[in-house]
N, C-alpha and C positions, 0 to 999 in steps of 0.2 A: 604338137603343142610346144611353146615357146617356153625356155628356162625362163621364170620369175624375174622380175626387174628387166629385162632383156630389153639395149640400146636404151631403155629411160637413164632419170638422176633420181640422185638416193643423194637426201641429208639425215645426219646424222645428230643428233642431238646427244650428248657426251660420250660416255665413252662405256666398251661390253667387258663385264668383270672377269670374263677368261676366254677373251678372245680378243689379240693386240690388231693393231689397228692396219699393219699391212695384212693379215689374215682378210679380212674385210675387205680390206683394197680389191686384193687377189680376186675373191669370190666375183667381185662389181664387177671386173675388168673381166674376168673371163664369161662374161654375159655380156661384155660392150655397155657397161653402165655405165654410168658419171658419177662421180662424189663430189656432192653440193656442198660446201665451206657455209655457205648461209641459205637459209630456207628462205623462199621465195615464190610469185605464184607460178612459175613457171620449172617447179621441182615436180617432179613426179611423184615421187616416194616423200615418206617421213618416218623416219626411225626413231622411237623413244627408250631411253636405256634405263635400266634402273638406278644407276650410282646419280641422276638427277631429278629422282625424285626428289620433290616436296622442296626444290630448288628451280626449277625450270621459269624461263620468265613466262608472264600471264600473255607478252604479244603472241612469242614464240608459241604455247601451248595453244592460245585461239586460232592461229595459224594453221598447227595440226589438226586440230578436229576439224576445221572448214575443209577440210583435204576428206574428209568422213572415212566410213572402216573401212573401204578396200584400199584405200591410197596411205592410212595411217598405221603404222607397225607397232606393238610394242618389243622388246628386244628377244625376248623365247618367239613371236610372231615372225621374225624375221629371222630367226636361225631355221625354225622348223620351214618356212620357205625354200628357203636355201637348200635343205635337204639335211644340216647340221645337229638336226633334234630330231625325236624321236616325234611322229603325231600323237594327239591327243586322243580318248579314248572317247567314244562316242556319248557326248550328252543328253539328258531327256528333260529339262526343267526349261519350257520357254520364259522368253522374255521380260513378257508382262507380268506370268504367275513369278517369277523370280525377284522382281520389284515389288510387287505384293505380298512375299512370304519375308522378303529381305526388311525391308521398309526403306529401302536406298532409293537416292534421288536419279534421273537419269544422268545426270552428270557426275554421281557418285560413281555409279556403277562403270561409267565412260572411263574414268579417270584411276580408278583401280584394275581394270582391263588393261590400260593402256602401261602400266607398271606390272603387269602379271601376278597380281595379288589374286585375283580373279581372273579365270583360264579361261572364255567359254570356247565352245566351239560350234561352228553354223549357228553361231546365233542362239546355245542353250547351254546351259549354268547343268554343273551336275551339285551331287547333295554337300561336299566339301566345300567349293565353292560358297552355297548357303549357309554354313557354319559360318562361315567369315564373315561373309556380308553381313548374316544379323549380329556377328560380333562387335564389325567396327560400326554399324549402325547403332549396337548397345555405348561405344565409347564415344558416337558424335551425340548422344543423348546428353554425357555428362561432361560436355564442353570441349571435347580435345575436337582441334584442328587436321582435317583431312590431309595437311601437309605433315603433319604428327606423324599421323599413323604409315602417311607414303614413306619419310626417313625412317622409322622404324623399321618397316619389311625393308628398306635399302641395309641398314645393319646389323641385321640376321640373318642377310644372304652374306654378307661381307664377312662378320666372324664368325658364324654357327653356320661353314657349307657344308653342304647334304643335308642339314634339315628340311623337313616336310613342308609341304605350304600350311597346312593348318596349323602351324606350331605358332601363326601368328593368331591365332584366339587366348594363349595364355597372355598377351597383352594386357596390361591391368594399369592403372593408373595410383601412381604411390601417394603415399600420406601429401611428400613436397608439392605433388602435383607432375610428378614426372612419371614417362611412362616407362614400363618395367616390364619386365618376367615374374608372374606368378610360379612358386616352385613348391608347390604344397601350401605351408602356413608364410613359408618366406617371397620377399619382392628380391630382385636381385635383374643385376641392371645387364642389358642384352648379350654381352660374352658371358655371362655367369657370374659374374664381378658382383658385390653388394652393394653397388650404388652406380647411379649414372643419371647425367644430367643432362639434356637439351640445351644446353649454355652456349649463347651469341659468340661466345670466345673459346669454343672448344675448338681445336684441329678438326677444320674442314680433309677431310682426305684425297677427295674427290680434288677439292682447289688446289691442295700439293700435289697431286696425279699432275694436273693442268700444266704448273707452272714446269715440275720437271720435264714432261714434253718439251714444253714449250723452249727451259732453256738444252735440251739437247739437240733440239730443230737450230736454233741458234749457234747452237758449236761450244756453248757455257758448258761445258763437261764437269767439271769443277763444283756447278751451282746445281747442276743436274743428279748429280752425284747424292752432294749434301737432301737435295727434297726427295729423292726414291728414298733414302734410308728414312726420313723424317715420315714418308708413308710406309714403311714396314714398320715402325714402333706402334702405329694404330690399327696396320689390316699384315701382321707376320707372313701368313701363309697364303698372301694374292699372287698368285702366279705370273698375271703380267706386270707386277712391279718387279715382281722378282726376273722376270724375261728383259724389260728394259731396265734393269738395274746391271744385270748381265751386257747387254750392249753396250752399255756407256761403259762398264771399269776394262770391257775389252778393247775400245778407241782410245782407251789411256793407256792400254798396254799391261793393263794388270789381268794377264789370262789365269792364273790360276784364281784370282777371284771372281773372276767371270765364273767359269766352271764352275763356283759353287754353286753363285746364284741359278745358271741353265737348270745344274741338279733340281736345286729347292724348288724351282717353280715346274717343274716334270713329277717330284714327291708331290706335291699338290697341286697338279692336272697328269695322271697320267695320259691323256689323250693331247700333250700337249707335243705337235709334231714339230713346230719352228724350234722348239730348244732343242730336242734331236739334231737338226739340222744344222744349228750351232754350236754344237757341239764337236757333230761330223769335223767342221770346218777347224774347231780348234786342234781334236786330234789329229787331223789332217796335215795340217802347219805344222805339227810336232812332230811329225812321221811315222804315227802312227796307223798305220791302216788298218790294222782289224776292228781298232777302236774306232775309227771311222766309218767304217763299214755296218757297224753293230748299228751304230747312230743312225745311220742314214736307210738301212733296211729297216729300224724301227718306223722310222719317218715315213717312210713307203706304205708301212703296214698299215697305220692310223690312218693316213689320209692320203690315198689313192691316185687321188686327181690334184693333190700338190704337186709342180711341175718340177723345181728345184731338185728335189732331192731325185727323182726320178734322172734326169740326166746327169747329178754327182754321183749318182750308184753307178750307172750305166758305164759312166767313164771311168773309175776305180776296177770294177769288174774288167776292164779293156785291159789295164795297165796289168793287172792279176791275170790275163789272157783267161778268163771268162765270157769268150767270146758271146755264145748262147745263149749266157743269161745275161749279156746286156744288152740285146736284142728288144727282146717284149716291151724293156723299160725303154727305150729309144721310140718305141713304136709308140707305147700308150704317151708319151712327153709330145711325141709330134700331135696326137688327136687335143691337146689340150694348150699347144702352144707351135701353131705353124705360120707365123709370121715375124716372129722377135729373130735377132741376130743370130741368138743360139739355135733356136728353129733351123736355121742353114747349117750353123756347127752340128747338130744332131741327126741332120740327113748325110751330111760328110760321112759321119762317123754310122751310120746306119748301112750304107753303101758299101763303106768298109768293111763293116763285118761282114755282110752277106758274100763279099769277096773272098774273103779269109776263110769261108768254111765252105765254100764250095768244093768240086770235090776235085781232087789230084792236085790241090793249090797247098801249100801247106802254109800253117797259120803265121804273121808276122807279129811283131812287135808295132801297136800302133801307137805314138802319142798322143794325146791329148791334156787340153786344160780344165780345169773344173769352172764353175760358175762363180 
C-alpha cells in the first residue's frame, strides 16, 4: 500500500499552527507530491487549516467540498494521514442518529469537521463530539454566525494550547453580544482577559502571519522582522512565529536573538525538531560541538525520518571519529533521500566508513561538510 498523497497535488489552504511550512513541504516531497499554490479542478488533495476558519473565501470552500471527504482534509485529518497524529479512537454515533440528536444541518456538521471542532471517524460522531454539536447548534439558535463560532475555536487553539476540545461548549454569548468564556458566574474573553471583541479592526493574526511570509519570501527582513513581532504581542507562545522570527533575525546576522526565539518556540512545542536543527547549525558556526551535537541527536529523536539532521549528525560523528555511529544514520538518510546531491555525498561518506573500520585498516581522519 501506497504512503497517502503519494505522486498526487495537495493545496493548502492557510497555514498549520505548529508545523512550518517547509515541514509540509518535506512530508509532500518525500511521497513525490506537489504543493498547489492555488486550488483548482485538477488538485487532488485539499487541506483546510484552522488559523482560516470563519475567513476562508465562499469560491475556495465550494471548491473543497466539491472534491467530498476522501479528497477534502481538515488539518489534524491530514497530519493523522501523514502518520504526524496520533488516530482517533473508535466511534459509535452514526450519522444520521447524530444530526438528529445534534440538530445540525449537514452543512453544519461538514463545516465544523472540516475545522476539527468535530472529529469523527468512519463516518461516526462519539458522545464529546455531541456535546458540541448540540452546543453550537444551542448558539446558532440565538443568532450567532457559524463563522462566529469557527473564529472562536481558531482562538482557543491559538491562546489556551492543550485545552480540550470540549472546552468550546463553555462558549456563551455576553450581555454586548460577543462571544466569551463562561467561567462560573463571570464572561471573560477567550485568553481569560475580561473582555473581548469580534471587532472588524482588531489585529488579524493570521493576515500579519501572511504578510511576514510574505515579506521574508521577498528579502524585506526589515518589514518581516517588524510583523513576526506584531504577531507575538497577540499569539506569545506560537512556535512557528517564533521558528520564523528565528530565521529572519539570523539572515540579519543577529544570532544570539535568533537563539532565543529557536529556544521559545521548542519551550512551546517540545516536539518541535527544525528548531533543534537550527540550532545544531548556530552552535555549529560557533564551534561548538557538543552543543551541536545535543541539538541535532535531539532532532534525530523526535523525528526519525527528518533527513537533515540525520546526515549533519552522521557527519559530526565522522569529524569526532565516531565512525559506528555514523553508520546507521548515513544508512537510514539514504532510505529517505537517495536521489538529492547529498544522497551522493552520503554514500561517499557511507563507503568511507565501511573502509575505515574494516579490519587491519586503521581508522583515518575523514572530512566532510555539513548540510
Amino acid at each position: 500500500m501506497g504512503k497517502p498523497f503519494e505522486g498526487s497535488s495537495v493545496f493548502i489552504a492557510g497555514r498549520f499552527e505548529r508545523l512550518p511550512k517547509s515541514r509540509v513541504e518535506r512530508e509532500l516531497k518525500a511521497r513525490g507530491a506537489a504543493l498547489h499554490r492555488r486550488l483548482t479542478k485538477k488538485t487532488g488533495f485539499a487541506v483546510v487549516t484552522h488559523e482560516v476558519a470563519g475567513r476562508i473565501s465562499a469560491a475556495t470552500l465550494a471548491t473543497v467540498r466539491a472534491l467530498g471527504e476522501a479528497r477534502a482534509f481538515s488539518e489534524d485529518g491530514f497530519l493523522r494521514a501523514l502518520g504526524l497524529m496520533q488516530p482517533l479512537p473508535a466511534k459509535d454515533i452514526e450519522e444520521s442518529r447524530f444530526r438528529s440528536m445534534s440538530g445540525l444541518s449537514d452543512d453544519d456538521i461538514l463545516l465544523l469537521s472540516l475545522f476539527d471542532i468535530l472529529a469523527p471517524w468512519d463516518g461516526k460522531f462519539g458522545f464529546t463530539d455531541l456535546k458540541i454539536g448540540q452546543h453550537v447548534q444551542s448558539l446558532r439558535r440565538r443568532g450567532v454566525a457559524l463563522s462566529a463560532v469557527l473564529k472562536a475555536a481558531t482562538e482557543l487553539r491559538r491562546r489556551r494550547r492543550g485545552s480540550a476540545p470540549g472546552e468550546i461548549t463553555r462558549l456563551d454569548i455576553a450581555p454586548s453580544g460577543d462571544l466569551m468564556l463562561r467561567i462560573g458566574d463571570l464572561m471573560a474573553e477567550l485568553d481569560g482577559q475580561m473582555r473581548f471583541a469580534w471587532s472588524e479592526t482588531a489585529l488579524d493574526p493570521d493576515a500579519v502571519f501572511e504578510a511576514a511570509e510574505d515579506a521574508a519570501a521577498a528579502g524585506d527582513l526589515g518589514a518581516a522582522e517588524r510583523l513576526y513581532y506584531a504577531c507575538l504581542a497577540a499569539t506569545p507562545r506560537d512556535p512557528v512565529v517564533r521558528f520564523n522570527l528565528g530565521n529572519v533575525l539570523r539572515d540579519l546576522g543577529r544570532i544570539a536573538e535568533a537563539k532565543v526565539h529557536f529556544l521559545a518556540a521548542i519551550e512551546a512545542d517540545r516536539t518541535f525538531a527544525e528548531a533543534h536543527f537550527n540550532l545544531a547549525h548556530l552552535a555549529s558556526d560557533a564551534g561548538n560541538s557538543a552543543e551541536a551535537m545535543a541539538h541535532l541527536e535531539r532532532a534525530v529523536m523526535i523525528d526519525p525520518d527528518y533527513p537533515d539532521p540525520l546526515y549533519n549528525l552522521a557527519a559530526l560523528y565522522i569529524r569526532l571519529d565516531r565512525i559506528a555511529d555514523a553508520m546507521p544514520l548515513l544508512e537510514r538518510y539514504l532510505k529517505l533521500d537517495s536521489r538529492s546531491s547529498w544522497a551522493r555525498e552520503a554514500r561517499k561518506l557511507l563507503l568511507a566508513c565501511r573502509s575505515a573500520l574494516a579490519p587491519r585498516r586503521a581508522a583515518g581522519t575523514i572530512g566532510v561538510d555539513a548540510k
